[in-house]
Kinemage of the C-alpha trace (Angstrom):
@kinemage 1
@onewidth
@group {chain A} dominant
@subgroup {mainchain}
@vectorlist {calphas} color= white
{ca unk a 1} P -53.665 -29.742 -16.151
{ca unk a 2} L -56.506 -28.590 -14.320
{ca unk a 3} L -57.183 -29.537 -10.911
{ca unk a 4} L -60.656 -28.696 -8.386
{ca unk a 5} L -60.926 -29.314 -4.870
{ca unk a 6} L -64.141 -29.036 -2.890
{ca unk a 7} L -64.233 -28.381 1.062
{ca unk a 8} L -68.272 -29.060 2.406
{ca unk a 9} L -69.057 -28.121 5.821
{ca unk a 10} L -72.015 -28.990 8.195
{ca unk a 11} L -71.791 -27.060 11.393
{ca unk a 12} L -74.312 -26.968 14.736
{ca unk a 13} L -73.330 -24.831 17.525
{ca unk a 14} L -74.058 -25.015 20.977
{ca unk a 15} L -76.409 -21.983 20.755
{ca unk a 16} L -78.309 -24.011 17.798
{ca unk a 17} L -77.292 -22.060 15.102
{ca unk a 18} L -76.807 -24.642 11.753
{ca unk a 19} L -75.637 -23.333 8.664
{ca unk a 20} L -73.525 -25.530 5.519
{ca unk a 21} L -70.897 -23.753 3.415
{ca unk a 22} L -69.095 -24.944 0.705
{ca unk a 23} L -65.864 -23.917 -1.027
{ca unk a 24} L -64.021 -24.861 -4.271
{ca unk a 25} L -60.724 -23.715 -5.424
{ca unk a 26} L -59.544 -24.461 -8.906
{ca unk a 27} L -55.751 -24.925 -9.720
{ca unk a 28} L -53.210 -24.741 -12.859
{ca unk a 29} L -49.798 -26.058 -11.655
{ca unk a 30} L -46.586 -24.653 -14.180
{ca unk a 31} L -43.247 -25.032 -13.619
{ca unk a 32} L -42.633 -23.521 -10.256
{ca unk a 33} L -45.436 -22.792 -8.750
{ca unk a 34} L -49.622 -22.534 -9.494
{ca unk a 35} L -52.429 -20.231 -10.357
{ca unk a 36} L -55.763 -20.349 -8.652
{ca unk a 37} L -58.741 -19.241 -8.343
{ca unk a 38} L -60.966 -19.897 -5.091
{ca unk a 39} L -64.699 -19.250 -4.138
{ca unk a 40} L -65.562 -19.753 -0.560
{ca unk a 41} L -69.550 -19.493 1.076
{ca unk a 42} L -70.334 -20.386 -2.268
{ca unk a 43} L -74.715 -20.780 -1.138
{ca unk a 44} L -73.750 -17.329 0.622
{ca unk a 45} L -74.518 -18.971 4.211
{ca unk a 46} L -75.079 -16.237 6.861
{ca unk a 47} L -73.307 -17.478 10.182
{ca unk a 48} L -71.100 -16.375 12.829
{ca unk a 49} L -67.984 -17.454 14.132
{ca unk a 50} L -66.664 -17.777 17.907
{ca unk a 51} L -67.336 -14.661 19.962
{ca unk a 52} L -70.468 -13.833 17.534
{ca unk a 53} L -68.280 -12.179 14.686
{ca unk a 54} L -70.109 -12.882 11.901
{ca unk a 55} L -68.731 -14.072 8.302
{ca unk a 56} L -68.705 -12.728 5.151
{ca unk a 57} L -70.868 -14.164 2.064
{ca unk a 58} L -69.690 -15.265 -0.976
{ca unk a 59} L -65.815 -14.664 -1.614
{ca unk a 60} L -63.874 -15.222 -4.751
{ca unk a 61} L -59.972 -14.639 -4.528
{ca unk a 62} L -57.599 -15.554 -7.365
{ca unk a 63} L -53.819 -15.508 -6.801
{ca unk a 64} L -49.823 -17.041 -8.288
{ca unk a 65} L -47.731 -19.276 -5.444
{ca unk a 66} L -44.190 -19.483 -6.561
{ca unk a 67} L -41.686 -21.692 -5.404
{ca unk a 68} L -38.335 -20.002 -4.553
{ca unk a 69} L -34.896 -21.297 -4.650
{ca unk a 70} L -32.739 -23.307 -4.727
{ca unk a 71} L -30.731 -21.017 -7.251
């Protein structure tokens, strides 16, 4: 009951910076709702974002969604 999504990026700005990032986040569905854990930046990609704010590295987050209601 394991699921894994990828999300692959290629990006070239305007001011010619290039970078590729990839994410994967790994899901267990249950009854009402899912646990997950996600890794973004996974080749730790240095890059900015729009108005030169850069991004972090690597990032792992883990988390529950529950589904609430109808009672």
């Amino acid at each position: 009951g394991v699921s894994q999504s990828w999300r692959l990026v290629w990006e070239e700005r305007l001011g010619g910076e290039r970078h590729f990032a990839a994410d994967t986040r790994l899901r267990r569905p249950f009854a009402h709702g899912e646990v997950f854990l996600e890794a973004t930046n996974l080749f730790g990609a240095s890059f900015t974002e729009v108005g030169g704010v850069p991004q972090p590295g690597r990032w792992v987050t883990a988390g529950v969604t529950l589904e609430l209601g109808p009672w």
